[in-house]
C-alpha positions as CSV (number, residue, x, y, z in Angstrom):
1,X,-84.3,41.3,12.6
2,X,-81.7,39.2,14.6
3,X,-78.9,40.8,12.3
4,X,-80.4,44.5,13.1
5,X,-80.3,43.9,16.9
6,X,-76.8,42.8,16.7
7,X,-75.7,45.6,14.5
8,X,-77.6,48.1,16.5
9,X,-75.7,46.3,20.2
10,X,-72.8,46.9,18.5
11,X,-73.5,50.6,17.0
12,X,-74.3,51.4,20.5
13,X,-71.2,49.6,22.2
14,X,-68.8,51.9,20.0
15,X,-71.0,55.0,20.5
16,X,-70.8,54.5,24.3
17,X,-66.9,53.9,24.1
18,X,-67.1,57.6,22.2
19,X,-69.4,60.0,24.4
20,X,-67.2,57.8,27.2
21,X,-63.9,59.3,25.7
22,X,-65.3,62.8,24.8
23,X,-67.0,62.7,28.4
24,X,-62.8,62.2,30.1
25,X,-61.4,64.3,27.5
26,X,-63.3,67.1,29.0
27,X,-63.0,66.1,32.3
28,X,-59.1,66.2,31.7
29,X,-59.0,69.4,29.6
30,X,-61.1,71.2,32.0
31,X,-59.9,69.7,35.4
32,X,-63.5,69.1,36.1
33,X,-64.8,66.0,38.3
34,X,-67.3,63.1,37.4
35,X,-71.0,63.5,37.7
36,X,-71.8,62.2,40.7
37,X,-75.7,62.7,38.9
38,X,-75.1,58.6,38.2
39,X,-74.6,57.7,41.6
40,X,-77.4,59.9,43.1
41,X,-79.8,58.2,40.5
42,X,-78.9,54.7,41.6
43,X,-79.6,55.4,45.2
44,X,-82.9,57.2,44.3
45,X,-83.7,53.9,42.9
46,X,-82.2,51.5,44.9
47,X,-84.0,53.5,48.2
48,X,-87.2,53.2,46.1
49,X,-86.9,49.4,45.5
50,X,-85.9,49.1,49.0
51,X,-82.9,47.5,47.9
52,X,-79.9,48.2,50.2
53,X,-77.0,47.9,47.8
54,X,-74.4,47.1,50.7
55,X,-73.0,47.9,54.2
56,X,-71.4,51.3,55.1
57,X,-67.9,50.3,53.5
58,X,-69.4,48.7,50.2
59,X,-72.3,50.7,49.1
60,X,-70.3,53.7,47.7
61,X,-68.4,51.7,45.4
62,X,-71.2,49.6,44.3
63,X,-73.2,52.9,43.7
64,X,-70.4,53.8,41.2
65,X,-70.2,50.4,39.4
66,X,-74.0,50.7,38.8
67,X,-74.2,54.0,38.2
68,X,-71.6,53.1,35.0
69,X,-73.5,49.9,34.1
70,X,-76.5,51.8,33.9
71,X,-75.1,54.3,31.4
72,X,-73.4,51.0,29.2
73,X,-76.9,49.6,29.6
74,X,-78.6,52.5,28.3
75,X,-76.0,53.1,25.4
76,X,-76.5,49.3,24.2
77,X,-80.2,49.8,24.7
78,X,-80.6,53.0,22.6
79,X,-78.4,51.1,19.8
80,X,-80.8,48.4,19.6
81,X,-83.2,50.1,19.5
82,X,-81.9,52.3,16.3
83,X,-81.2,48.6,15.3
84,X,-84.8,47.8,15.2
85,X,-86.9,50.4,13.9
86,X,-84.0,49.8,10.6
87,X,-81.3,52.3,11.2
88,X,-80.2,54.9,8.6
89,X,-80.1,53.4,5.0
90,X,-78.8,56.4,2.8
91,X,-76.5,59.8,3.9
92,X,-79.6,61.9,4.4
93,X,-80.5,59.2,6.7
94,X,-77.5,58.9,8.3
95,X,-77.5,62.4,9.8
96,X,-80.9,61.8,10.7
97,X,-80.2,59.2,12.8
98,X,-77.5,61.0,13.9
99,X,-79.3,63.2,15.4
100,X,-82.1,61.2,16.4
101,X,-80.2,59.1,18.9
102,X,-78.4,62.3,20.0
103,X,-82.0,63.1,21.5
104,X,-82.9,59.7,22.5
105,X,-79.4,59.2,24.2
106,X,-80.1,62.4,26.1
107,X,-83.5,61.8,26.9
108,X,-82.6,58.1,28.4
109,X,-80.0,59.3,30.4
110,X,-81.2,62.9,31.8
111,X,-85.3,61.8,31.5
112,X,-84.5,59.5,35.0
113,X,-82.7,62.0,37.0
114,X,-85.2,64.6,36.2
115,X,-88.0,62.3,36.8
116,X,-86.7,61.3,39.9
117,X,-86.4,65.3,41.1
118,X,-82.7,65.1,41.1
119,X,-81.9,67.9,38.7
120,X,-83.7,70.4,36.3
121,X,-82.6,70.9,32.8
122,X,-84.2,73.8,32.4
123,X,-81.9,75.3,34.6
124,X,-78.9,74.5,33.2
125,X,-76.2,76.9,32.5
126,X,-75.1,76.8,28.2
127,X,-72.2,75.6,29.4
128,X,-73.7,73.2,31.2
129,X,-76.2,72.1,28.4
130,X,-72.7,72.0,26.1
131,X,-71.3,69.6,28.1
132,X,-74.4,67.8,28.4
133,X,-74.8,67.9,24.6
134,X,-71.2,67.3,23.2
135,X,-70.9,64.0,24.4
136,X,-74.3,62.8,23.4
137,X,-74.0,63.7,19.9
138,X,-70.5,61.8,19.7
139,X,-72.5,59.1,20.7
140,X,-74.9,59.8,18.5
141,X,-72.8,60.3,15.0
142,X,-70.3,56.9,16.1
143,X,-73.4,54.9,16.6
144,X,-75.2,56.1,13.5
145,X,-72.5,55.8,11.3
146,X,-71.4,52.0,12.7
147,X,-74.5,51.2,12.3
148,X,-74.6,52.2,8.8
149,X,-71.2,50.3,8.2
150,X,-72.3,46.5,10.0
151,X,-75.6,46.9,7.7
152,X,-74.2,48.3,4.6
153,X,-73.1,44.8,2.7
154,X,-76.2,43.0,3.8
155,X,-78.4,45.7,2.6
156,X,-76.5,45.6,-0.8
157,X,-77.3,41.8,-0.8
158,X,-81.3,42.5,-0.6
159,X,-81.2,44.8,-3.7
């Protein structure tokens, strides 16, 4: 199990650094801004908590660096959790994964916001959903498919 929760940290670290990169390359192609969805979900939580994240000066900036460590933190935690209910095991599988932590990717990151009344999905543009979309599948095929690759000799050794 140990060696499944490490692969699947892992999977998940290189399948944030890729919906990360698609997620820039977009912003750059398109001359688009950041979300600032991130941030506005911090402070909904922080103001819930009743945690005041800093003075005046301060809080903007920490708002970013949490809003960032909370999409690393939900990357890694998706990936471990692929890690422990086994991870893909054949090609079939592979795509099924693939697709699965597309959706559970999504779902951790937009499930919060929407929770928290801060946006609607279902009123999303297609572009919007695209962009929304794109991103979360690269995370979802990297992760899949590293996962597949850390796991692939040690599986061999159990047969």
């Amino acid at each position: 199990m140990k060696n499944r929760i490490i692969a699947g940290l892992l999977a998940g670290g290189a399948g944030t650094t890729a919906l990360n990169a698609v997620t820039y390359a977009d912003m750059a192609l398109r001359g688009r801004p950041a979300s600032e969805m991130p941030e506005h979900l911090v402070e909904a939580i922080t103001e819930r908590a009743g945690i005041e994240p800093g003075d005046e000066g301060t809080t903007p900036g920490r708002r970013q660096g949490l809003a960032g460590l909370l999409g690393i933190a939900t990357g890694l935690g998706v990936g471990v959790a692929y890690g422990l209910a086994g991870g893909a095991h054949t090609p079939r599988r592979a795509a099924a994964g693939t697709i699965a932590l597309t959706v559970a990717a999504s779902l951790a990151s937009d499930a919060p916001a929407t929770v928290a009344g801060l946006t609607d999905p279902r009123t999303w543009t297609a572009g919007d959903l695209l962009a929304d979309l794109v991103p979360h599948l690269a995370y979802g095929a990297v992760t899949a498919i590293t996962y597949d690759r850390l796991t692939r000799r040690h599986r061999r050794g159990l047969r």
